[in-house]
C-alpha positions as CSV (number, residue, x, y, z in Angstrom):
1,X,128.0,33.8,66.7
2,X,130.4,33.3,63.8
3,X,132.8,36.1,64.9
4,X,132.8,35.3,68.9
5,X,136.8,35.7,70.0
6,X,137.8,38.0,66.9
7,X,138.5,41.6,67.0
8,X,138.3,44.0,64.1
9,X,139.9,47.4,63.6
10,X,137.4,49.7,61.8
11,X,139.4,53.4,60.9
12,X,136.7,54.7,59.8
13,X,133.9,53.4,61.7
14,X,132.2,56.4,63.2
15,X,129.5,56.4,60.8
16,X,128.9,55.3,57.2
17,X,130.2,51.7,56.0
18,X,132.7,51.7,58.4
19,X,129.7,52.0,61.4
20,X,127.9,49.2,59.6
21,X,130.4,47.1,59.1
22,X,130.8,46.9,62.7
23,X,127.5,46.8,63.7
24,X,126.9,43.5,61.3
25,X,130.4,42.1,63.3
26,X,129.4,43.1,66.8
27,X,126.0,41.0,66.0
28,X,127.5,38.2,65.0
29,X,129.9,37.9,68.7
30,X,132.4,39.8,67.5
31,X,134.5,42.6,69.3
32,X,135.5,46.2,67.2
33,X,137.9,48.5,68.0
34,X,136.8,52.1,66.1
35,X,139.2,54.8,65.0
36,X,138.2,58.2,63.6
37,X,138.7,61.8,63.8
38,X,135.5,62.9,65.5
39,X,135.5,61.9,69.1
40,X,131.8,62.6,69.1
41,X,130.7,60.6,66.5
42,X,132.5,57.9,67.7
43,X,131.0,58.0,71.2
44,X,127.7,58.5,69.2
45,X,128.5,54.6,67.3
46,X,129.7,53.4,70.8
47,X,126.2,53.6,72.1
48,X,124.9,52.4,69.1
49,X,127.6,49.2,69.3
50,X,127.5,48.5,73.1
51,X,130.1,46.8,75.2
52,X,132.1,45.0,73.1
53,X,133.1,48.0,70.9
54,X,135.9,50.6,71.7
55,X,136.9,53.6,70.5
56,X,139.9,56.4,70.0
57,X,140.2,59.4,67.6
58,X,143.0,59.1,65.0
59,X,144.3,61.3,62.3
60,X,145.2,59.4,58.8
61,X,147.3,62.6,58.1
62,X,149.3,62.2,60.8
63,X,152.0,59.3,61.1
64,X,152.3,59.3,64.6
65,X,148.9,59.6,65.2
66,X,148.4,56.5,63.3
67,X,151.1,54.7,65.4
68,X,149.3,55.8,68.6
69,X,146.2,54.6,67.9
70,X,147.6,51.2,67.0
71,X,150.3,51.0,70.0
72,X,147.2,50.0,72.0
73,X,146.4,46.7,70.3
74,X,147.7,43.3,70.9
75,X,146.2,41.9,68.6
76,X,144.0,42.4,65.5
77,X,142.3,39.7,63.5
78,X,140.2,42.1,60.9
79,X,141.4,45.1,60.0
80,X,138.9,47.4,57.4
81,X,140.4,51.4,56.6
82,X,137.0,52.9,54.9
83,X,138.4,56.4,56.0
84,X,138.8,58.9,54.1
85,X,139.5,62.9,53.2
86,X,139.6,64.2,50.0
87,X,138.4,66.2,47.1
88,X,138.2,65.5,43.6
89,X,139.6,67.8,41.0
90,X,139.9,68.0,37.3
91,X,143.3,67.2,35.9
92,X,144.2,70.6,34.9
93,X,143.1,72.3,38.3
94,X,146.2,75.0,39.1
95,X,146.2,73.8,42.6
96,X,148.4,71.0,42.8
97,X,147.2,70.1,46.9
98,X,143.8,69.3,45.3
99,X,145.4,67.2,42.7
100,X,147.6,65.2,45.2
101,X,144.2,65.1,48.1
102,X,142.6,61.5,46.8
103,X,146.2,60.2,47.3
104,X,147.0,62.0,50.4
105,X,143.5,61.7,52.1
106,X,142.2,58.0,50.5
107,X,145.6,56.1,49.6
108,X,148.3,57.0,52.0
109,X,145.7,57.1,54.6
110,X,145.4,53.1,54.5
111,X,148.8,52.8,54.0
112,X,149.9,54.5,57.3
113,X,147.3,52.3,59.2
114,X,148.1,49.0,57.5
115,X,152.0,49.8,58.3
116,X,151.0,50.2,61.9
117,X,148.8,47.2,62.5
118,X,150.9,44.9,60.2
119,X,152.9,43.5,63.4
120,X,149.3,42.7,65.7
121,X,147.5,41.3,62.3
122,X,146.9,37.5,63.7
123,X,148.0,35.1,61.3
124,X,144.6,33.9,60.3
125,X,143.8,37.5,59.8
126,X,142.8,39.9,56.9
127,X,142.9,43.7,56.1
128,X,140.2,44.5,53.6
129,X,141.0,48.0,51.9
130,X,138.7,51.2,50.2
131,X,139.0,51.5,46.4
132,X,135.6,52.5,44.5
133,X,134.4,51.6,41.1
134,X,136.1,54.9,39.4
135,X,139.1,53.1,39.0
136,X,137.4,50.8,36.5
137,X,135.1,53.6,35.3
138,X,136.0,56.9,35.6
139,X,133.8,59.5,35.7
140,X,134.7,63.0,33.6
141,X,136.8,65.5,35.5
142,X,138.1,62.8,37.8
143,X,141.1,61.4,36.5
144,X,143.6,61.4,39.5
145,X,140.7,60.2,42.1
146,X,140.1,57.1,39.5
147,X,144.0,57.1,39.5
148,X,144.3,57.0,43.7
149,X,141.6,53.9,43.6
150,X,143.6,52.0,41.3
151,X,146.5,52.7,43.0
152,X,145.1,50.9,46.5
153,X,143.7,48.3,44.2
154,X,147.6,47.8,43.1
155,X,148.8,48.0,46.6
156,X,146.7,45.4,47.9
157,X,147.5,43.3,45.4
158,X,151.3,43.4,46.4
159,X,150.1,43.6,50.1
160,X,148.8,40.2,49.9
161,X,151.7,38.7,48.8
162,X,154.1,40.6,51.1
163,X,151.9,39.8,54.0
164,X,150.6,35.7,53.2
165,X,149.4,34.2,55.2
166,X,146.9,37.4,56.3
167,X,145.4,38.0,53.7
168,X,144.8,40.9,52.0
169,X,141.6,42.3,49.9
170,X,140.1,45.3,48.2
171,X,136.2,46.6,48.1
172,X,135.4,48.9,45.0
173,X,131.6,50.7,46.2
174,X,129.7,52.3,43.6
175,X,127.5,55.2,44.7
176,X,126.2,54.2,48.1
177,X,123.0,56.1,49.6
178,X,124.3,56.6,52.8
179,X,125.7,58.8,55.8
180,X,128.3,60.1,53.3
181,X,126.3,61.7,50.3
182,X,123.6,62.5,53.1
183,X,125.8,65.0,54.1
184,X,126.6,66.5,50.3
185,X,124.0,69.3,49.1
186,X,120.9,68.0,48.0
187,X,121.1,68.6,44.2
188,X,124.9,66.7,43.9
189,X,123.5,63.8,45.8
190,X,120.4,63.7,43.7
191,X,122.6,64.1,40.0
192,X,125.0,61.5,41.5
193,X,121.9,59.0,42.8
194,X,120.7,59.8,38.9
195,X,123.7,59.2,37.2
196,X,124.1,55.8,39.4
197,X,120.7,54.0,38.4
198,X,120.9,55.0,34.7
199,X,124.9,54.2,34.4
200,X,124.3,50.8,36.3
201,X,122.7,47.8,35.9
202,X,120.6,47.4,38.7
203,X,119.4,50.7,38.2
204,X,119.9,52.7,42.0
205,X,122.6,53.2,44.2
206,X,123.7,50.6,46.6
207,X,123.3,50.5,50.6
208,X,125.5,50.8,53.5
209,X,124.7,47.4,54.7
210,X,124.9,45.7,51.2
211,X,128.7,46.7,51.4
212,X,129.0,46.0,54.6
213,X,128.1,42.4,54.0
214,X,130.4,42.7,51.2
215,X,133.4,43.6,53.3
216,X,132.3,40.7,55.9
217,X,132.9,38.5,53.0
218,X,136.2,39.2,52.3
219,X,136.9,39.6,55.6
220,X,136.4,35.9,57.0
221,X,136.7,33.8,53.9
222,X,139.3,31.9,53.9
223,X,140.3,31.1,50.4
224,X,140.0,34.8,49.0
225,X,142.4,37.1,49.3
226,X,144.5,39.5,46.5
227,X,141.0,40.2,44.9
228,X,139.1,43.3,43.8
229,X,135.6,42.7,44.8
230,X,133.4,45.6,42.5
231,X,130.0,46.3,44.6
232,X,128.9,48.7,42.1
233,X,126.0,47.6,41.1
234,X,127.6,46.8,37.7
235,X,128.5,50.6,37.2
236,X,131.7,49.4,36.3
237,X,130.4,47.0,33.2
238,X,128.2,49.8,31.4
């Protein structure tokens, strides 16, 4: 029971990484705390997680929504912000909101939520943020979603030396076959799947719970913190 006592703050953790994430910490002893916009979902993952998980809706958009949801914790030992909103958009798309939407719906998102919990984080704890592996190889027509993930893989960086002792990390996924692509049209999920075994090395997408016990990592070890970890599948070396 490796995480008996600890909490960890999941925005995000309705369904997808997030959900597994908290499943993997919930078996090991753990407690989670779940925050995203779908009250239904998330009563659907509280069933799936039992007693020792709660949950309330939140809205990354929304400051004050972001501070609600927080107000409520005392303390927070793990805190992981998977959530996320946005479209991707070629560079010279007229429509400047689609332009701005990784920042607004992937980057400011986690930086609302790690402003709000900074103050509960224990001092033991970590915050482990969402990048993805465009930001070391970005794919055509994708220039300002590669730029957003670099841009949290930055702010981590200088997160984990503004807030030492927690410490501070970043997860960069590759394509993941999971809740999220499940719900994309068939034909995108199968050209992105395709385009993910023959542009990587292993040769397939990666799993929910393969990041998940990526993010665990980085979550409880002790002597890692500042640090990019690339779960990609080496995407990102081809």
């Amino acid at each position: 029971m490796q995480y008996d006592g600890k909490t960890l703050v999941v925005i995000g953790g309705g369904s997808g990484i997030g959900l597994a994430t908290a499943k993997a910490f919930v078996a090991g002893g753990g407690r989670v705390v779940i925050g995203g916009r779908s009250a239904q979902r998330l009563e659907a993952a509280r069933q799936q997680l039992g007693p020792d998980a709660e949950t309330a809706t939140i809205d990354l958009f929304d400051t004050a929504s972001v501070a609600r949801f927080f107000e409520r914790l005392d303390r927070i030992d793990h805190l992981f912000t998977p959530a996320a909103t946005y479209t991707i958009a070629p560079f010279d798309h007229p429509d400047e909101a689609a332009l701005a939407s990784p920042f607004d719906g992937k980057f400011w998102g986690q930086v609302r939520c790690v402003r709000a919990a900074a103050s509960k984080l224990a001092p033991d704890g970590s915050v482990v943020l969402m990048s993805g592996a465009a930001s070391a190889r970005p794919p055509k027509g994708a220039a300002l979603y590669a730029a957003a993930n670099g841009a949290i893989e930055a702010f981590g960086r200088g997160l984990a030396v503004d807030l030492a002792p927690v410490r501070v990390n970043i997860v960069a996924p590759g394509t993941i076959d999971g809740d999220l692509w499940a719900r994309r049209p068939a034909e995108i999920r199968a050209a992105a799947f395709a385009g993910q075994a023959a542009g990587s090395l292993v040769g397939r997408p990666g799993t929910e719970d393969e990041i998940a016990q990526a993010v665990l990592f980085l979550l409880t070890n002790g002597f890692t913190t500042g640090t990019t970890l690339f779960t990609d599948g080496g995407y990102s070396l081809r």
